[in-house]
N, C-alpha and C positions, 0 to 999 in steps of 0.2 A: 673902788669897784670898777671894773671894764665893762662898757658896757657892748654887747658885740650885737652889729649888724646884721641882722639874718637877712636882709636882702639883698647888700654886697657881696656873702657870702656866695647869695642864690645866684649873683650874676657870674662872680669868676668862677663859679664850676662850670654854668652852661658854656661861657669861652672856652675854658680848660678843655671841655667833650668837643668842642666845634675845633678846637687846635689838631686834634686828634687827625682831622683828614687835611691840617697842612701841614705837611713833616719837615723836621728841621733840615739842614742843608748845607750850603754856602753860605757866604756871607749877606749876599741877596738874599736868598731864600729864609733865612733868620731872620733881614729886616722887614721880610715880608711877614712873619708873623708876628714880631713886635709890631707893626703897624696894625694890623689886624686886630692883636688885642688890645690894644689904645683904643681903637676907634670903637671895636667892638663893644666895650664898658663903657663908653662915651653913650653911644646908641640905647642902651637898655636903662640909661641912667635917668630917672625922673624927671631931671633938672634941663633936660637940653631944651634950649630954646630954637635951633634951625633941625627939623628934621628932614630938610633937604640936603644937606651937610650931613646926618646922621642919622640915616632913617636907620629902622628897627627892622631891618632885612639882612641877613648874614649875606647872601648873593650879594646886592649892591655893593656891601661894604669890603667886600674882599676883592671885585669887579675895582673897585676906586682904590682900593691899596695897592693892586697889581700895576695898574696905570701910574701910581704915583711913584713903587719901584722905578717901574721903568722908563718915565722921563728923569728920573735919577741916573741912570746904567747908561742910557743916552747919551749922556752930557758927560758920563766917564769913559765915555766908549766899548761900552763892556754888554755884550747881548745875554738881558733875561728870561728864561723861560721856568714861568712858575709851576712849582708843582702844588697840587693840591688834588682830592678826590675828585675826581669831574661826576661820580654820581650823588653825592653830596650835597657841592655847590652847583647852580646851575646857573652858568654866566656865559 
């Protein structure tokens, strides 16, 4: 018998809706929402012990993915500029 998580379940849909106002893209712009949804599920997850690391704010945490892009583009010399809903997130 499987037994299925209805809270995991309840987490990746709210990411899946909050993805919604970050649109796929480049290749930047993709690993910005891979990062996003890592961290994202990270954050809503019961288990986290640093929620400074992981606060349970979509702002912040997209705010901290964006910056972690972009000292990535930096270092490859390649200028990022994210797209996302700016009436959505407010960062």
């Amino acid at each position: 018998m499987v037994k299925i998580n209805i809270k995991l379940i309840e987490m990746r849909e709210k990411v899946k809706e909050e993805l919604e106002y970050i649109p796929r893209g480049n290749f930047y712009q993709n690993m910005l929402r891979q990062m996003y949804w890592t961290i994202r599920l990270i954050s809503l997850g019961k288990k986290v012990k640093d929620k400074k690391e992981y606060p349970d704010d979509k702002n912040k945490i997209l705010k901290s993915a964006i910056e972690n892009i972009k000292q990535y583009t930096i270092k490859k010399g390649v200028e990022f500029k994210p797209n996302y809903d700016r009436n959505y997130f407010k960062i």
